[in-house]
LUMBA-597128 format. One record per residue (C-alpha): residue in one letter; x, y, z. Coordinates in pm, whole numbers, padded with zeros to 5 digits, always signed. Example, Ala and Ser with C-alpha at 12.3 -4.5 7.8 and 13.67 -1.06 7.14 Angstrom:
2
A+01230-00450+00780 S+01367-00106+00714 
***
This chain:
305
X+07471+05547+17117 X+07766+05788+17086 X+07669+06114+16933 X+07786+06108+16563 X+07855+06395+16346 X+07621+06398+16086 X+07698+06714+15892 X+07841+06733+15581 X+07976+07021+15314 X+07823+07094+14974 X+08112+07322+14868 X+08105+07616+15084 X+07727+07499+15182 X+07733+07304+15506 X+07403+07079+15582 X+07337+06952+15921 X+07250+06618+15775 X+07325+06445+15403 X+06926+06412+15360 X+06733+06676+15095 X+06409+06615+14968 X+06394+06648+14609 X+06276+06900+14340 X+05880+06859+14245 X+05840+06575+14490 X+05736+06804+14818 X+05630+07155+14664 X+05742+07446+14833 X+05795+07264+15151 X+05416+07381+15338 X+05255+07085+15146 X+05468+06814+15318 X+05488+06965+15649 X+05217+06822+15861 X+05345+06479+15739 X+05715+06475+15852 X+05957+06726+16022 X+06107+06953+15804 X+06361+07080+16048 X+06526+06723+16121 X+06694+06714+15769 X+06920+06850+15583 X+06746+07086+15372 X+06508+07091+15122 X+06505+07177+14742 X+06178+07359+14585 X+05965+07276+14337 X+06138+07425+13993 X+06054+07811+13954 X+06047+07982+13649 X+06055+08368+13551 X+05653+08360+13495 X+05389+08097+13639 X+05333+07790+13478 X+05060+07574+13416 X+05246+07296+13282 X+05130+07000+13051 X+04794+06818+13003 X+04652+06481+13169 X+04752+06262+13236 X+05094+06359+13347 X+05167+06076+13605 X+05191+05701+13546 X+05305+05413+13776 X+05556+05197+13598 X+05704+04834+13724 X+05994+04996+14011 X+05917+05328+13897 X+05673+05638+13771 X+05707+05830+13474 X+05616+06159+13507 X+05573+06502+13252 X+05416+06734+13479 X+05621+07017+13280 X+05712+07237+13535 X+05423+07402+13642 X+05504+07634+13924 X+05369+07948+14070 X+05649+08175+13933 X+05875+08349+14103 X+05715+08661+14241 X+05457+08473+14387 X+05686+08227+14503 X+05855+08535+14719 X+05558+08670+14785 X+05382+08381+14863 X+05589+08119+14988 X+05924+08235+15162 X+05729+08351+15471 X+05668+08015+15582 X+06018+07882+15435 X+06150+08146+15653 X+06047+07931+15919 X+06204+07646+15880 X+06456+07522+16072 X+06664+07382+15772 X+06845+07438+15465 X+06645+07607+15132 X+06826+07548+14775 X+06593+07699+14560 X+06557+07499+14207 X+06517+07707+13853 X+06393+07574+13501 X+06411+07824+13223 X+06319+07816+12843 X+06610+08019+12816 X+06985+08159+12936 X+06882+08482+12989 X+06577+08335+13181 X+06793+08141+13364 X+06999+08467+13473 X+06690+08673+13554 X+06534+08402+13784 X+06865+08368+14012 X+06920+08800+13996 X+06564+08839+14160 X+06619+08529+14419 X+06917+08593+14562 X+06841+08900+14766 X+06603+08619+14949 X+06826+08535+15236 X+06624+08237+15310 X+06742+08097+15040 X+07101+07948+15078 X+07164+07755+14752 X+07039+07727+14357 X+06993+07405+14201 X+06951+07463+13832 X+06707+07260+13617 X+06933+07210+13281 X+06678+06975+13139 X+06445+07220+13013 X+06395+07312+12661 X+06570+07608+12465 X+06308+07723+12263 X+06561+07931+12076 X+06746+07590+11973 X+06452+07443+11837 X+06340+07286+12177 X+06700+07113+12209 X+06766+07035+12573 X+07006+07268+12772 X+07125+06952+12993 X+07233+06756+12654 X+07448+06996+12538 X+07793+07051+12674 X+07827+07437+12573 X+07511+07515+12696 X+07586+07348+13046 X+07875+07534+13051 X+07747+07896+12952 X+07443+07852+13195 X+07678+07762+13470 X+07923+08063+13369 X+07617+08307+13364 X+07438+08219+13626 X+07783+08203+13829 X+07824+08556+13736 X+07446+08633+13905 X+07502+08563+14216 X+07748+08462+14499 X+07576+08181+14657 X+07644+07814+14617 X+07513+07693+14247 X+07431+07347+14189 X+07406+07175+13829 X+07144+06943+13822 X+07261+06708+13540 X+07093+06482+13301 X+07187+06112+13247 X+07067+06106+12912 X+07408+06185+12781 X+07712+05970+12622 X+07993+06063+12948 X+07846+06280+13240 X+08169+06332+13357 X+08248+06551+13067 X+07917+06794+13192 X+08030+06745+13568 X+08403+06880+13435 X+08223+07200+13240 X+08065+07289+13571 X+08390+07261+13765 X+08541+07516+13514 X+08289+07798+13495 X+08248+07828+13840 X+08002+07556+13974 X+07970+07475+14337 X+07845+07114+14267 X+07647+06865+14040 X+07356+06672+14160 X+07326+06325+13955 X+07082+06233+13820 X+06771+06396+13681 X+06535+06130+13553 X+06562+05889+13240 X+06336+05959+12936 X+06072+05667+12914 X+05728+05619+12767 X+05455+05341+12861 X+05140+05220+12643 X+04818+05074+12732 X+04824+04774+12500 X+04453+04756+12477 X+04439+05139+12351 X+04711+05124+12206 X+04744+05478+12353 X+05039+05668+12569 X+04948+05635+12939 X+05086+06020+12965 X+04987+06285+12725 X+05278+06409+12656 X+05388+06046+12526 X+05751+06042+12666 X+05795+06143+13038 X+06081+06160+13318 X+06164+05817+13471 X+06231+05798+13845 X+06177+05604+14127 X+06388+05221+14216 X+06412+05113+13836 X+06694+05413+13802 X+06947+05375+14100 X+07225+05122+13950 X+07228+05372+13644 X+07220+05685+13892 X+07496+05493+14093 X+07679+05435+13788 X+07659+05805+13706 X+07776+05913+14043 X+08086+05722+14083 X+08189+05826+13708 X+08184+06177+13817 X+08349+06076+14157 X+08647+05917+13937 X+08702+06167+13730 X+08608+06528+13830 X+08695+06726+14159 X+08354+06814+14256 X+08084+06771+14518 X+07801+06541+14388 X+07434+06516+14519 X+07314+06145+14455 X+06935+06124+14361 X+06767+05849+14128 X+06603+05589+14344 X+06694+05631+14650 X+06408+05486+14917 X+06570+05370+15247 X+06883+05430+15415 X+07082+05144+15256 X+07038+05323+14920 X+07123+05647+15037 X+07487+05507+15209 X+07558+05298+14867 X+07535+05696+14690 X+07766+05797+14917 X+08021+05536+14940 X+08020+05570+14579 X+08136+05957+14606 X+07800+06166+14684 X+07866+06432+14964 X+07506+06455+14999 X+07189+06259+14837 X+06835+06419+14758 X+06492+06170+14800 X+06239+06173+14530 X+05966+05958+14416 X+05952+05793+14789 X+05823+06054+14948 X+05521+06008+14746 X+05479+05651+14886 X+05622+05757+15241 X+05638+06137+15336 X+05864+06076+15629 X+06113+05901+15379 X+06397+06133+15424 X+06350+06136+15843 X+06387+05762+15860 X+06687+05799+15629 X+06853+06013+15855 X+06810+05830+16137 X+06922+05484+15980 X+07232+05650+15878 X+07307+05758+16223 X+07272+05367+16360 X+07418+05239+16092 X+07740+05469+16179 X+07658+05407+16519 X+07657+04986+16436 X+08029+05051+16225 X+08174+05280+16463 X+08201+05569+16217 X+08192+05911+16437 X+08181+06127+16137 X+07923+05996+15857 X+08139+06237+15584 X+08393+05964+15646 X+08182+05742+15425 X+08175+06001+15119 X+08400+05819+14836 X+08499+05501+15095 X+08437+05239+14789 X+08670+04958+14728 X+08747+04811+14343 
***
C-alpha cells in the first residue's frame, strides 16, 4: 500500500490524522489510554472545563436509547487549576494534538477560562462549549442565541491567539447563520453538532429515565441530522467544520467529510469500543488506498448533487 497523506488543516491547526476523540466521551485522555493509542490519532479534545470544579447533575444521568444514549451528566469536571495542575503532565506526553474544551455559565467565565489556559503550551486549540446555560439570561442557552455566539466568539478571540473552535448546537432554525457569526468575529472553525435535546420514560413508572428529565442525544440515531448540518454550513459559510454526531466506523466518518468536514470528532462509540477512533484511521487509509486517493484532504467537500 502506497503511503498516503493523511494530514489535514483545521485553520492554521494542522492534525496528523482527521480522527479526534470527542468532548466528555474519554476524560482527560489518562482514562482511555491503556485501551487504545493515543498517539496514532489526530488529537484529542478534553472533557469540558470550567472556571471552578463541578460536580454536575444527579442520577441517573445516562440512559441507553434505541441507536442512541441520552445523557445530562452536566459538566462535571475537575476545574481548571486542577486540570493544570493535575492533568497536563501526562497530556504533555502525548504524542498528539490537545484542543482543550470550555463550558461556562457565563461570557466573562468563558474569557477567564481561555486567559489562564493558554499559557499551557500543551494545549494547541479551544473548543468552546456554547450549549451551556447563561444564568444571567434566565438559564437561556448561549449556543441558541445568535448574539451570544457571536460575542463569545469575539471575546474569547480577543483572549488568546490560538486556534478557537465553536462547538455549535443543532437545536437551532439555520446553523449556517451561527457558523457565519463565527466566521466574522474571528473564529478558527465550527465543530457540528453538539447533541439533540431528548427525554425517555419508563412507561411502567411513568417516571424520566434521567433526573434531569431532558438530556443530550448522541450516538447513530443523530448522524443524517448531523450530516445535514454539516453540509449546510459547507454550502454556505467559508469555514473549517469538525463533523461529530454519530459517527462509529470509518464509512461514517468519510460520508462527514465528503459532505465538507475537514476533520470529524468520535463520541458515544468509544464507550462501546475504546479503540473506535484507531480503527477509523486506519480504514480511512485503505479505503484511500482501495480509490487511489494519495491525499485523504482530497475527499473534504468531494460530494456530488
Amino acid at each position: 500500500m502506497s503511503k498516503i497523506d493523511l494530514s489535514v488543516n483545521i485553520g492554521s491547526l494542522k492534525l496528523k490524522n482527521p480522527v479526534l476523540l470527542a468532548s466528555g466521551t474519554v476524560g482527560y485522555g489518562n482514562e482511555i489510554s491503556q485501551l487504545t493509542d493515543i498517539s496514532k490519532l489526530g488529537g484529542i479534545v478534553t472533557k469540558s472545563l470550567s472556571l471552578k470544579p463541578r460536580k454536575g447533575n444527579p442520577p441517573q444521568r445516562i440512559v441507553e436509547t434505541p441507536s442512541g444514549m441520552l445523557n445530562a451528566i452536566g459538566l462535571a469536571n475537575v476545574g481548571v487549576e486542577v486540570f493544570i495542575k493535575e492533568k497536563i503532565p501526562f497530556l504533555k506526553e502525548l504524542n498528539t494534538t490537545l484542543i482543550c474544551n470550555i463550558a461556562a455559565s457565563s461570557i466573562e467565565e468563558y474569557v477567564e477560562c481561555v486567559k489562564i489556559l493558554t499559557s499551557e503550551e500543551t494545549i494547541q486549540a479551544f473548543e468552546i462549549n456554547v450549549s451551556c446555560p447563561n444564568v444571567r439570561e434566565g438559564g437561556l442557552i448561549f449556543g441558541n442565541d445568535l448574539s451570544s455566539v457571536g460575542r463569545i466568539t469575539e471575546q474569547v478571540r480577543a483572549a488568546t491567539n490560538k486556534p478557537i473552535i465553536i462547538k455549535l448546537s443543532p437545536n437551532v432554525p439555520k446553523i449556517a447563520d451561527f457558523a457565519e457569526i463565527v466566521k466574522k468575529e474571528g473564529g478558527d472553525a465550527v465543530s457540528a453538532i453538539n447533541t439533540l435535546v431528548g427525554a425517555s420514560f419508563d412507561i411502567y413508572t411513568r417516571k424520566p429515565k434521567i433526573k434531569n428529565v431532558t438530556g443530550g442525544l448522541s450516538g447513530p440515531a443523530i448522524k443524517p441530522v448531523a450530516i445535514a448540518k454539516v453540509l449546510e454550513i459547507k454550502r454556505n459559510v467559508d469555514i473549517p467544520i469538525i463533523g461529530l454526531g454519530g459517527i462509529m466506523n470509518w464509512k461514517d466518518a468519510a460520508e462527514f467529510m465528503i459532505v465538507g468536514a475537514s476533520a470529524i470528532q468520535v463520541g458515544t462509540a468509544n464507550f462501546i469500543n475504546p479503540n473506535a477512533g484507531n480503527e477509523i484511521v486506519d480504514g480511512l487509509e485503505e479505503f484511500c488506498s482501495q480509490q487511489k486517493i494519495i491525499k485523504l484532504s482530497e475527499m473534504i467537500g468531494s460530494y456530488q448533487i
